[in-house]
C-alpha positions as CSV (number, residue, x, y, z in Angstrom):
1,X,0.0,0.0,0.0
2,X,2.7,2.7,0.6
3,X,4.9,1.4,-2.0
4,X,1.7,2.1,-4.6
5,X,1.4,5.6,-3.2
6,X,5.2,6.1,-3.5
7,X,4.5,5.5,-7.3
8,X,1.5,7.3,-7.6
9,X,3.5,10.6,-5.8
10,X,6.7,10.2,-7.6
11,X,4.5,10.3,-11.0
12,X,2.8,13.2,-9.9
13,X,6.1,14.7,-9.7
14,X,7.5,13.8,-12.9
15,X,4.1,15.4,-14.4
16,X,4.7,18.6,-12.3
17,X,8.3,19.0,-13.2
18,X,7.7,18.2,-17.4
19,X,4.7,20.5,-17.4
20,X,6.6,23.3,-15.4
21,X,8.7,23.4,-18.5
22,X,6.1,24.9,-20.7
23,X,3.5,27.7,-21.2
24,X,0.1,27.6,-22.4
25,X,1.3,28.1,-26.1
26,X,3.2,24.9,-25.9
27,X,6.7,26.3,-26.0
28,X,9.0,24.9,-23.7
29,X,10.9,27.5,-20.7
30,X,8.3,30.5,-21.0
31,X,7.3,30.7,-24.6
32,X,10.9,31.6,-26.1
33,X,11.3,29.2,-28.7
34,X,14.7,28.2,-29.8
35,X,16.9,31.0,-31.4
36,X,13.7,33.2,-31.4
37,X,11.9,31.2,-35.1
38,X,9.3,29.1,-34.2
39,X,5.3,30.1,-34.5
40,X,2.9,31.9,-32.6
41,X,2.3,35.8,-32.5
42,X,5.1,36.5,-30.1
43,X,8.3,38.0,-30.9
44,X,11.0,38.0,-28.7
45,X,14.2,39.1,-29.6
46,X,17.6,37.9,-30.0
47,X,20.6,38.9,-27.7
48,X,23.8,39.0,-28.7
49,X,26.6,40.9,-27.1
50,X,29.7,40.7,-28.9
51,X,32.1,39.8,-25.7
52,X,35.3,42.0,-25.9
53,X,37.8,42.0,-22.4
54,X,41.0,42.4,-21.2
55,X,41.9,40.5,-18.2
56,X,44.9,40.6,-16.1
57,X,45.9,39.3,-12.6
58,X,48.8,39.0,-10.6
59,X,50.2,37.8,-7.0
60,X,53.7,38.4,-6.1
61,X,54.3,37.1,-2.7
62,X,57.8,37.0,-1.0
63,X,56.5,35.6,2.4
64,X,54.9,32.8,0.7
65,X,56.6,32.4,-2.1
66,X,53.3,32.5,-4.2
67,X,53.8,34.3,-7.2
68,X,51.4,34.0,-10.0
69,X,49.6,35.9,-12.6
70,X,47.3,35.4,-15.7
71,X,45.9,37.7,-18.4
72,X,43.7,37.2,-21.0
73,X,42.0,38.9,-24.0
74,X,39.0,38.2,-25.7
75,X,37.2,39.5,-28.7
76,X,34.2,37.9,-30.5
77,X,35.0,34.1,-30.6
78,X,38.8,34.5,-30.2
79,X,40.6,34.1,-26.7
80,X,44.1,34.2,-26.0
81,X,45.6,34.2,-22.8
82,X,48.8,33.0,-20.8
83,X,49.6,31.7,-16.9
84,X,52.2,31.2,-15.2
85,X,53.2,30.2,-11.5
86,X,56.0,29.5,-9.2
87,X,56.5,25.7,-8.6
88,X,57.1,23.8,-5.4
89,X,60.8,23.2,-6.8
90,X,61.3,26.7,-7.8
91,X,60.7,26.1,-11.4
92,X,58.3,28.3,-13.2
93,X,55.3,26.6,-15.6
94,X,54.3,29.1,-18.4
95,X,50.9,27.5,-20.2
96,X,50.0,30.0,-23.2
97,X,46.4,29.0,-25.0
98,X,43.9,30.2,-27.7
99,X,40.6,29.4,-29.0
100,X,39.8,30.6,-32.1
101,X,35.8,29.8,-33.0
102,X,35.1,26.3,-32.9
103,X,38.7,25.2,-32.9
104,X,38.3,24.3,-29.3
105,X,41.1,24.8,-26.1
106,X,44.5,24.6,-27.5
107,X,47.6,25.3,-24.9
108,X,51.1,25.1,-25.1
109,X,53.2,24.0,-21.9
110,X,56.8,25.0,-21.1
111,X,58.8,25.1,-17.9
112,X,61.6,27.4,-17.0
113,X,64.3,27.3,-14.4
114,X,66.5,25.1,-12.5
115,X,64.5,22.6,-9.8
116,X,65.9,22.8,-6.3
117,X,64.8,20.6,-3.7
118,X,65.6,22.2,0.3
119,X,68.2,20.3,2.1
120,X,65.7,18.6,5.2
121,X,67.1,17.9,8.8
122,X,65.8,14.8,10.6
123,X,66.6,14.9,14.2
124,X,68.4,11.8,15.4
125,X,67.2,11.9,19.1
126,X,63.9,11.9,20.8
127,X,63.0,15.6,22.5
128,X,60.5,15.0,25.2
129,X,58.2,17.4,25.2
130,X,55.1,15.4,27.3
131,X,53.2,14.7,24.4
132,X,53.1,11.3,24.8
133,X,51.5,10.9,21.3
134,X,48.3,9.7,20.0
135,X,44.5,10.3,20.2
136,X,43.6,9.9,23.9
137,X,46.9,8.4,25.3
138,X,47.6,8.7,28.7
139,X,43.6,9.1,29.5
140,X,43.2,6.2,31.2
């Protein structure tokens, strides 16, 4: 018996949801059909911006050594931009990129610099410090 009204709600839903979707014309999302053709005495008009930007950003941090920065121009269906950031080793990664229409992402990678790695010191002896170590040790 509940598993029948289960069904009978979660079809009630689906009915609510699909019929949400259109107006009393028929067309789906508030009467706009697709690209603004279609029938029916409404027009609504198209809206097209043509996007046009500069972007640029930049972090230069010599506390945390976070240093960063990325621009990027677009205008119409052509973007180019460029990004590049400090590695953990001290190397520098460069990625330049462009899409031009329909072409799709395409980015070129290159690395600068000479990796270092940070001598580390590991202390021989045991430092007591009364942490005896562990999650609850010592409670009991």
């Amino acid at each position: 018996m509940a598993s029948s009204r289960l069904v009978i709600v979660c079809l009630a839903l689906v009915v609510v949801a699909v019929s949400a979707q259109f107006d009393s014309n028929g067309y789906g999302y508030g009467g706009q059909e697709a690209a603004g053709h279609g029938g029916g005495d409404h027009h609504y008009p198209e809206y097209y911006h043509h996007p046009k930007y500069v972007y640029n950003y930049g972090v230069h941090d010599d506390h945390t050594h976070d240093i960063k920065k990325h621009t990027e121009k677009r205008d119409g269906d052509h973007t180019e931009g460029e990004y590049s950031f400090k590695e953990a080793d001290g190397t520098t990664r460069t990625v330049k990129y462009y899409v031009k229409g329909k072409s799709g992402f395409i980015a070129t990678v290159h690395h600068s610099g000479h990796a270092t790695h940070p001598q580390t010191h590991h202390h021989s002896g045991h430092q007591d410090n009364g942490y005896t170590g562990g999650y609850g040790a010592g409670a009991y």
